[in-house]
Backbone bond lengths (Angstrom), bond angles and torsions (degrees), N, CA, C in turn:
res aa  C-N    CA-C-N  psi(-1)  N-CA   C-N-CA  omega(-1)  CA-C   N-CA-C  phi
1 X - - - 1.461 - - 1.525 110.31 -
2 X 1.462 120.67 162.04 1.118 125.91 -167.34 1.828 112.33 -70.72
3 X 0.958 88.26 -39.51 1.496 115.91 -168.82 1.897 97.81 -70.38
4 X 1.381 130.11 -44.17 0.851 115.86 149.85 1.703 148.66 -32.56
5 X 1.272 87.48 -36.44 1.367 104.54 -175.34 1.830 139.21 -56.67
6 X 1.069 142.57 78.81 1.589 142.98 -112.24 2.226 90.94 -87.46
7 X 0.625 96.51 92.05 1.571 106.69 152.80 1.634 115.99 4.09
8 X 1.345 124.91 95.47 1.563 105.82 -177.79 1.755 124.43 -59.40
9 X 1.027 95.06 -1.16 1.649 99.46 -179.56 1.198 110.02 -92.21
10 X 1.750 118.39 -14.96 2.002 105.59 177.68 1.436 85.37 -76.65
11 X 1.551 152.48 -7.65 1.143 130.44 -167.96 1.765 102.92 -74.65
12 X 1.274 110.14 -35.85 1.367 100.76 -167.92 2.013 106.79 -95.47
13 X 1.340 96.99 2.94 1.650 112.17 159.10 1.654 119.96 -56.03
14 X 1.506 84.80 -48.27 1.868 112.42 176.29 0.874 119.11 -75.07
15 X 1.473 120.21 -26.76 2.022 103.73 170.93 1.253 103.89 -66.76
16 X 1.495 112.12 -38.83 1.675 101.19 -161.88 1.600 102.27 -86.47
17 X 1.373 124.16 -25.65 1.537 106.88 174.35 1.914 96.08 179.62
18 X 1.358 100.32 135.64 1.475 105.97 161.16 1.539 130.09 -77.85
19 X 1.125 128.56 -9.05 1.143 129.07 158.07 1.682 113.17 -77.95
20 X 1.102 107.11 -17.29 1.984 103.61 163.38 1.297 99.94 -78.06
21 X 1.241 148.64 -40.20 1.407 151.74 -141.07 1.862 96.52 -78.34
22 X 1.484 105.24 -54.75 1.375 142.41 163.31 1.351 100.02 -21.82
23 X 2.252 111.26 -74.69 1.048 85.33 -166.24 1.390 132.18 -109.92
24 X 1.120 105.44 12.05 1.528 114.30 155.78 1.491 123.70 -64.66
25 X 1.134 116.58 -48.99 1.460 138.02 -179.58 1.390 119.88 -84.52
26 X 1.113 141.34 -5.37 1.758 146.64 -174.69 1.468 83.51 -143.66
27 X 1.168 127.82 -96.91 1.434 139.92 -158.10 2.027 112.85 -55.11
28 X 1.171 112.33 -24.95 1.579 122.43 150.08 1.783 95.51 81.21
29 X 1.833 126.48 38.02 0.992 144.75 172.77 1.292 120.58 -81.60
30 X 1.084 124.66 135.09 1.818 120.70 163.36 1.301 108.05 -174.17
31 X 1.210 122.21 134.23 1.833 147.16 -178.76 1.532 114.47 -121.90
32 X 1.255 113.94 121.43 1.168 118.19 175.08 1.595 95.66 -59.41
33 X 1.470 98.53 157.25 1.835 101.78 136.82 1.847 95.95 -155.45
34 X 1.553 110.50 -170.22 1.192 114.02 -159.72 1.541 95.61 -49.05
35 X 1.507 116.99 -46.95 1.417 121.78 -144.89 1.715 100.44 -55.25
36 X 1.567 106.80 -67.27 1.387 113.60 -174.52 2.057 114.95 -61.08
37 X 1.287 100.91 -7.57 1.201 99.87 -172.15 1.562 93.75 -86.36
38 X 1.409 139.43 -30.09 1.229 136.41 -175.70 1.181 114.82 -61.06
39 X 1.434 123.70 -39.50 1.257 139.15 -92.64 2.250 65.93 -139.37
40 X 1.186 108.74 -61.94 1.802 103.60 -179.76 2.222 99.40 -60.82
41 X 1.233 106.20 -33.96 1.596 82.18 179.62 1.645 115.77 -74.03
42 X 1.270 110.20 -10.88 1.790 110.83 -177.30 1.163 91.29 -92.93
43 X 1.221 147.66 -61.58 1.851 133.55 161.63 1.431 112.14 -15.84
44 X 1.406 112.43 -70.25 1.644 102.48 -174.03 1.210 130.79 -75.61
45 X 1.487 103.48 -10.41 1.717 116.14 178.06 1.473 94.53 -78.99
46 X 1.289 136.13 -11.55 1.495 142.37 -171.95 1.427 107.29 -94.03
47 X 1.660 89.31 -51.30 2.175 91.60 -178.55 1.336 107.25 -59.69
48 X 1.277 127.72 -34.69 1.509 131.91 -171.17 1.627 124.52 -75.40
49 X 1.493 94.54 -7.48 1.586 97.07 161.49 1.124 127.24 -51.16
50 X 1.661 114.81 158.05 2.079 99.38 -179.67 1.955 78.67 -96.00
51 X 1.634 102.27 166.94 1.278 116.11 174.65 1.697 103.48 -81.78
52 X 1.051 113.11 143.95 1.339 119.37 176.18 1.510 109.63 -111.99
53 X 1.462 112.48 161.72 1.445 104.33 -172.19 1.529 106.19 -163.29
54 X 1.186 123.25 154.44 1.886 124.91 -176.45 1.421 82.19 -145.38
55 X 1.649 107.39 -174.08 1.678 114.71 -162.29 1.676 99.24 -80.93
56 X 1.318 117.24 -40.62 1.538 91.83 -176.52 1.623 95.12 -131.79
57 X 1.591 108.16 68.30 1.305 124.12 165.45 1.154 116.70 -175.48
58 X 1.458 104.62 143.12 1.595 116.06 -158.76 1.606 112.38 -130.56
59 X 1.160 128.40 144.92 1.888 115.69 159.93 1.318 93.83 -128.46
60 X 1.313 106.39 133.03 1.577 127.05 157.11 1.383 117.37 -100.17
61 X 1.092 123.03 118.55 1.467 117.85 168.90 1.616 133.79 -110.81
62 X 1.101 137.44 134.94 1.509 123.10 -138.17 1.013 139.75 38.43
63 X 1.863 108.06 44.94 1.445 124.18 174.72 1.550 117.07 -79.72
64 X 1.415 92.90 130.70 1.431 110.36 171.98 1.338 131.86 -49.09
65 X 1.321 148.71 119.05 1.486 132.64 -176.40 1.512 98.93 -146.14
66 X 1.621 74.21 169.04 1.896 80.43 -174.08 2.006 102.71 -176.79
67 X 1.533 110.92 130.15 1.268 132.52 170.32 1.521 117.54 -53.24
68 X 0.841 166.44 -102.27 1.525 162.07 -16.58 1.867 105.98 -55.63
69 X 1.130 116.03 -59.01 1.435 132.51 149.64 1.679 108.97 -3.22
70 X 1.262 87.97 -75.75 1.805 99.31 -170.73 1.280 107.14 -109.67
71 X 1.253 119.99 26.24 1.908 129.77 166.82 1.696 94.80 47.78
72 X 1.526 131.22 52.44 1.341 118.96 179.33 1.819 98.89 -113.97
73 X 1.232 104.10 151.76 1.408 86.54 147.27 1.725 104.78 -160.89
74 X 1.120 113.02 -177.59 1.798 108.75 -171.83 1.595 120.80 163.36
75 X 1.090 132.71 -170.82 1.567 133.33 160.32 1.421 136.50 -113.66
76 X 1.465 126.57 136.24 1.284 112.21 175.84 1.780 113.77 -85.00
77 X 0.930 111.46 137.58 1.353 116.90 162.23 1.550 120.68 -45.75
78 X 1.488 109.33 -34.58 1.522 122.46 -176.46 1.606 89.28 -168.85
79 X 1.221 110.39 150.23 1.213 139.70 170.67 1.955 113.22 -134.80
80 X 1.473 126.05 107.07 1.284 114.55 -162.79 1.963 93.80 -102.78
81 X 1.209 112.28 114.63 1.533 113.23 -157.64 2.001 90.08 -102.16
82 X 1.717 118.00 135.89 1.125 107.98 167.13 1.721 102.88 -131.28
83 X 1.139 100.07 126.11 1.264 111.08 -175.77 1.615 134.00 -74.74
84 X 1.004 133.86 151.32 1.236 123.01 -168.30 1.707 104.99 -104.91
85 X 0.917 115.69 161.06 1.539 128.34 -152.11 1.851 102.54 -73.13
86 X 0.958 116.98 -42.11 1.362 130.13 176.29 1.128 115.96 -100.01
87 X 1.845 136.43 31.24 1.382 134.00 179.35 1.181 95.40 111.22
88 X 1.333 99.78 159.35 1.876 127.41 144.95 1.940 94.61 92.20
89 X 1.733 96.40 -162.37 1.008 88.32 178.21 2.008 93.18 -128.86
90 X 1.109 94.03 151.02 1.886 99.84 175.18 1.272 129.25 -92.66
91 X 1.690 99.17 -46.66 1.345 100.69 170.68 1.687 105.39 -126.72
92 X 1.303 126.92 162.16 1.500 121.54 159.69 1.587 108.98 -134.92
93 X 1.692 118.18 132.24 1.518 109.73 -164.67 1.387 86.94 -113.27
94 X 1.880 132.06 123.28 1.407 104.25 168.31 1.307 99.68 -83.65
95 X 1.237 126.02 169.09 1.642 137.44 170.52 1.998 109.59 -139.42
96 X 1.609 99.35 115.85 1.286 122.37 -158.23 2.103 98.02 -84.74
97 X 0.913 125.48 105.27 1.469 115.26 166.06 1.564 123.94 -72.96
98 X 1.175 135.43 92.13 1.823 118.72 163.89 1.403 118.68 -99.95
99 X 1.377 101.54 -179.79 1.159 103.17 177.46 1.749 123.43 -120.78
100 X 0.825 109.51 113.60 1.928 111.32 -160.13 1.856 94.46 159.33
101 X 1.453 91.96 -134.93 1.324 100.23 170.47 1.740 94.89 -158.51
102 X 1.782 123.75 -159.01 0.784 152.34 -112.22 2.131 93.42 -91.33
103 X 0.881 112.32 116.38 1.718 90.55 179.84 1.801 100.89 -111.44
104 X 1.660 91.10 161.63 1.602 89.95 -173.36 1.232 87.49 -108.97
105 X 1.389 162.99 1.52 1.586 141.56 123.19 1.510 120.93 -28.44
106 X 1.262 130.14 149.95 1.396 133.91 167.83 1.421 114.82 -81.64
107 X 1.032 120.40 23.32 1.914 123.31 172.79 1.707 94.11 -56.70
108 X 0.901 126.35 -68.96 1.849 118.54 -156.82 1.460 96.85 -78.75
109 X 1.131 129.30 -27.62 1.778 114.88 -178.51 1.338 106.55 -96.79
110 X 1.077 121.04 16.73 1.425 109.91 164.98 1.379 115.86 -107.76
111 X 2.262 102.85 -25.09 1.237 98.70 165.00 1.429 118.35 -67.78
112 X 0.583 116.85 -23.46 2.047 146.10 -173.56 1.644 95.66 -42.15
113 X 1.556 81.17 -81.45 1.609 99.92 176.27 1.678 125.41 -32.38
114 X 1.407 95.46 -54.13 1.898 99.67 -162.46 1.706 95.93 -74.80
115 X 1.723 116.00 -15.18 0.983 94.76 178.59 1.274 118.60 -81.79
116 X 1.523 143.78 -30.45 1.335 142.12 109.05 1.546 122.82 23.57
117 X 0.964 104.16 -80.80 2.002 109.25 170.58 1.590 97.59 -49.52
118 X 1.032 144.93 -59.41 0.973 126.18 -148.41 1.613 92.98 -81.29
119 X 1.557 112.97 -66.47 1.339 92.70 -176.26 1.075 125.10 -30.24
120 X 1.436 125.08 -49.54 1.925 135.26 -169.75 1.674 98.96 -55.05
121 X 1.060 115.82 -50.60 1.642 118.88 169.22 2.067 125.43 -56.30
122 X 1.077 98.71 -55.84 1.611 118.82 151.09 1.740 113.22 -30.45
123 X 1.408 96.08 -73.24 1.649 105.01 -177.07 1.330 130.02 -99.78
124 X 1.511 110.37 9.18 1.507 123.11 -175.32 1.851 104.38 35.71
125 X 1.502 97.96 62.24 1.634 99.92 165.03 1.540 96.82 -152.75
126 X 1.482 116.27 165.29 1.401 119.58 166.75 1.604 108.69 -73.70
127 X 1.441 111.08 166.57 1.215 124.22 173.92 1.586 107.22 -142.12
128 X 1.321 109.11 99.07 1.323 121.80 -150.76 2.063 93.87 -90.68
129 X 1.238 110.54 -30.11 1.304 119.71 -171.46 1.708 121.68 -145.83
130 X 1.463 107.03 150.83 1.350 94.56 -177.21 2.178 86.12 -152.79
131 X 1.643 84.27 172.91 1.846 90.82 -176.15 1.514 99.63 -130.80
132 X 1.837 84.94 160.81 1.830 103.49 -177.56 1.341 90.59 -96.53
133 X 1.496 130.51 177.05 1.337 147.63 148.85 1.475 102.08 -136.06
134 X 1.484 112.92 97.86 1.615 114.31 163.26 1.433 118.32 -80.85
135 X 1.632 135.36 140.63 1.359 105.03 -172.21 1.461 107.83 -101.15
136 X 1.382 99.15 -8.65 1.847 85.51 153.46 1.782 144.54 -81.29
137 X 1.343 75.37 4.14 2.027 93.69 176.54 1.783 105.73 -108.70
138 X 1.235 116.23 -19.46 1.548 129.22 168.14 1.423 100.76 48.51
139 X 1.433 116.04 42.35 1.456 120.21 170.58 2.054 103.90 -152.22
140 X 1.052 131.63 176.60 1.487 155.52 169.59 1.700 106.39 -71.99
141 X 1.355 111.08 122.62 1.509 88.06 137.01 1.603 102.14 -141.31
142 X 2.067 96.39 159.96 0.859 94.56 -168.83 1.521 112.88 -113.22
143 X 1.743 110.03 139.53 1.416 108.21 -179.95 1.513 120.15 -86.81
144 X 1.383 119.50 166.32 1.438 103.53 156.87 1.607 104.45 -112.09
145 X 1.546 87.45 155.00 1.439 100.34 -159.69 2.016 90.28 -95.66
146 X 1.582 124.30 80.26 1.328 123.10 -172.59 1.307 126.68 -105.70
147 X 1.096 135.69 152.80 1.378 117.37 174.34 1.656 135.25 -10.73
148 X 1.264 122.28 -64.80 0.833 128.17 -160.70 1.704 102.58 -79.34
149 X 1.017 128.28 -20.89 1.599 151.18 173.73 1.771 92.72 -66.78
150 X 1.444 123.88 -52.42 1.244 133.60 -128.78 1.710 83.15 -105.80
151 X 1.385 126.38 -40.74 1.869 127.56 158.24 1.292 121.57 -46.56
152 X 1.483 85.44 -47.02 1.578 81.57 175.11 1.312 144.52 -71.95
153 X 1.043 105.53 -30.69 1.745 131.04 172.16 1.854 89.37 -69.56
154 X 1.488 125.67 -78.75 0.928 100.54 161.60 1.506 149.15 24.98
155 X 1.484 90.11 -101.16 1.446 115.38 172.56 1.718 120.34 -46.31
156 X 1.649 125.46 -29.04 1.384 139.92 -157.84 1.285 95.70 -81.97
157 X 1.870 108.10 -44.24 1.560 126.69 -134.18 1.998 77.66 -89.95
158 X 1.558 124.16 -31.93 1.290 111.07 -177.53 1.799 110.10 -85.42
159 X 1.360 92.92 -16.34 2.063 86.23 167.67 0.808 139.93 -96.89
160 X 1.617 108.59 -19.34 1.547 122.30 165.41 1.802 97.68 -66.39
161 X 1.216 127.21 -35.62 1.461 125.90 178.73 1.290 107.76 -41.34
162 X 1.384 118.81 -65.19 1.605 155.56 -159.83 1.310 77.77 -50.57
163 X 1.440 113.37 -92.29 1.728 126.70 -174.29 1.690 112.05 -37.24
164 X 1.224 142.35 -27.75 1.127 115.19 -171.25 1.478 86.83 -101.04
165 X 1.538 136.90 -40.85 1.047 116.15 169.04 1.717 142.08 -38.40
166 X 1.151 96.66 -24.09 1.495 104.90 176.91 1.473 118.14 -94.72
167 X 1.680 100.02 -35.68 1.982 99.22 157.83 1.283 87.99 85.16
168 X 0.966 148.18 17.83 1.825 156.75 156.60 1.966 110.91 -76.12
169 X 1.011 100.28 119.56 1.605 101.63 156.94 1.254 134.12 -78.45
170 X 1.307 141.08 80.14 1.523 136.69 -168.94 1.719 120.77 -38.66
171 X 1.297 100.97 127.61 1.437 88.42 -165.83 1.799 128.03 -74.23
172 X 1.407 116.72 149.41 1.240 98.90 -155.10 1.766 131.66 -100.24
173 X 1.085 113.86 137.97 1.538 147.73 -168.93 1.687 124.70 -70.27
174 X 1.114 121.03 87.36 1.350 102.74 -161.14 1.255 108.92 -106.20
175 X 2.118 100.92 130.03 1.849 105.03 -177.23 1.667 94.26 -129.73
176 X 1.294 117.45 118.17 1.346 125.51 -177.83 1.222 115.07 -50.44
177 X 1.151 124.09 -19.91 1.550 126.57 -170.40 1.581 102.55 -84.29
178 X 1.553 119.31 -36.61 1.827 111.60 176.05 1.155 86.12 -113.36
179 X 0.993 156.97 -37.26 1.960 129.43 -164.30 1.837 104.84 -66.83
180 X 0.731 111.98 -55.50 1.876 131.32 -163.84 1.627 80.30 -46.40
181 X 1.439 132.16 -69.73 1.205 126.45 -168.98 1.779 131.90 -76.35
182 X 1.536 98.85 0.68 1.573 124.30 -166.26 1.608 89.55 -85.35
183 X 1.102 100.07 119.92 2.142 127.57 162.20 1.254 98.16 -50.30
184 X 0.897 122.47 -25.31 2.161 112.37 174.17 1.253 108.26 -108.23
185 X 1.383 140.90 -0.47 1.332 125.24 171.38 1.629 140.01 -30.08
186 X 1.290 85.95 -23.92 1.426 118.88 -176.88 1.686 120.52 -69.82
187 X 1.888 99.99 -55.21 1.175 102.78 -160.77 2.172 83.98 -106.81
188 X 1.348 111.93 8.62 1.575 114.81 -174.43 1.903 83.16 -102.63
189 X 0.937 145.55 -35.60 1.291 136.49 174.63 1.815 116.19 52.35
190 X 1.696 108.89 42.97 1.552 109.85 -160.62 1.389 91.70 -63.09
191 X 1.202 145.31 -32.62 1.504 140.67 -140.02 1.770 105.93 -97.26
192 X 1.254 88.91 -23.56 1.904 93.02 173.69 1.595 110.21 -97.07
193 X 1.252 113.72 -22.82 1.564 117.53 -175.67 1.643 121.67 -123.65
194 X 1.289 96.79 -12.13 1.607 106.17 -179.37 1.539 116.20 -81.94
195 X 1.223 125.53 -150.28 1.242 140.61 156.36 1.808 115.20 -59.28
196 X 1.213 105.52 -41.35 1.585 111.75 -171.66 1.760 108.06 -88.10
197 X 1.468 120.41 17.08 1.394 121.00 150.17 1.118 110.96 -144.55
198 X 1.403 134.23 -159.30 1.097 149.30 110.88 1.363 126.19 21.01
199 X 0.969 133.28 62.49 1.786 129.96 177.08 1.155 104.10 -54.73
200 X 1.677 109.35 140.01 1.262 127.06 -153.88 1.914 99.87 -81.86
201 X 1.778 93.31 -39.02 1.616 84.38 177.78 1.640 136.01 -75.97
202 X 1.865 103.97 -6.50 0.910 120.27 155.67 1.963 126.03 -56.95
203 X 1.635 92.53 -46.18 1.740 89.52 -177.76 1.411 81.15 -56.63
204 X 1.103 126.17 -81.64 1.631 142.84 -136.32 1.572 92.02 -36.86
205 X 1.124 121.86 -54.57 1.829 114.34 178.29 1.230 114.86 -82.01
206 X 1.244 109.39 10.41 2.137 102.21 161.73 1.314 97.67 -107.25
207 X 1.435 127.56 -31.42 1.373 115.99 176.90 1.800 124.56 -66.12
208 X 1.603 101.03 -21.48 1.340 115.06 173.59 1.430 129.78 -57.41
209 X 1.887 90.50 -46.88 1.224 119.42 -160.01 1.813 100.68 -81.46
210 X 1.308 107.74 -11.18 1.778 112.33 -163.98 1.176 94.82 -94.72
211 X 1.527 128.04 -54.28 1.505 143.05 139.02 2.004 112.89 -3.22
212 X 1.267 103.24 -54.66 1.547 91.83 -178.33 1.284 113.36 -100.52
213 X 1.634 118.15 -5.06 1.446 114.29 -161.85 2.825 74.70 -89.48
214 X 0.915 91.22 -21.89 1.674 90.90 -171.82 1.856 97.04 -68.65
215 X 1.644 121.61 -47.64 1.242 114.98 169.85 0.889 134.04 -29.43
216 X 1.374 116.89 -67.47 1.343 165.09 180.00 1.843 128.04 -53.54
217 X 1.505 97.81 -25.76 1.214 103.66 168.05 1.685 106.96 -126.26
């Protein structure tokens, strides 16, 4: 079912943390901040392109896609379609736009990737490669879409399963380097409930324990 189908963007939720995946996706949370707010005007300045097209070449932009296979579904920013001389399509390149530049985490090539599977499913062809557009590098790069790229994505698309199946929030973890910049920091509160304060189940058993030592005497 459609509704089944897991969102290609909790995949890149999950590199950076499963308790975001949680609460966007189970818990039904989301906060702008500058970052993601940039980041929706370079999306729509993208959807608003006209499609361009030659005889055996195509650009789609804010094309629709979707797995059944791998329960994915989502949009490309651009899809560069080359056609084969007698019908169909031969090759399909997706090409991912952000805004920043180059990261050495797999957040964008994994989104990269799943968008790949689906196309390859979509067009019954491989998709051996796909490209970033950072707009602070004002150039392409291109990934390969390879095995070990292709496990990994994989692997997210079967834990994010796990996790929404169980309807549990993972409890939360605080690393200054992704929380400080995370759009939910706010309503994710790692520093009061995570590792980096006070664990909540800790008060809860000193408050217990103060509770019986007050009975008791």
């Amino acid at each position: 079912m459609e509704d089944d189908l897991i969102p290609i963007s909790a995949l890149t939720h999950a590199v950076h943390c499963e308790r975001r995946v949680a609460l966007v996706h189970i818990e039904q949370l989301w906060e702008e901040n500058l970052f993601t707010a940039e980041g929706e005007v370079l999306h729509e300045r993208v959807d608003e392109e006209h499609h361009e097209s030659r005889r055996l070449f195509r650009q789609e932009f804010g094309m629709a896609i979707r797995s059944l296979a791998r329960g994915l579904i989502g949009k490309c920013d651009l899809v560069e379609l080359y056609l084969a001389p007698g019908g169909g399509v031969a090759e399909a390149v997706p090409v991912e736009f952000k805004r920043g530049k180059n990261k050495e985490e797999d957040c964008d090539r994994v989104q990269l990737c799943a968008q790949a599977l689906c196309l390859e499913e979509m067009f019954s062809i491989e998709v051996p490669r796909g490209q970033l557009y950072y707009l602070q590098e004002y150039r392409r790069t291109s990934v390969e879409i390879d095995g070990a790229l292709r496990a990994k994505t994989a692997g997210l698309i079967v834990r994010i399963r796990s996790l929404l199946d169980v309807g549990a929030t993972p409890p939360a973890i605080y690393e200054k380097k992704k929380c400080d910049h995370c759009s939910l920091v706010e309503l994710c509160m790692p520093k009061a409930i995570g590792n980096g304060g006070k664990r909540v189940d800790r008060f809860v058993q000193s408050e217990i324990a103060a509770m019986r030592r007050e009975c008791s005497s």
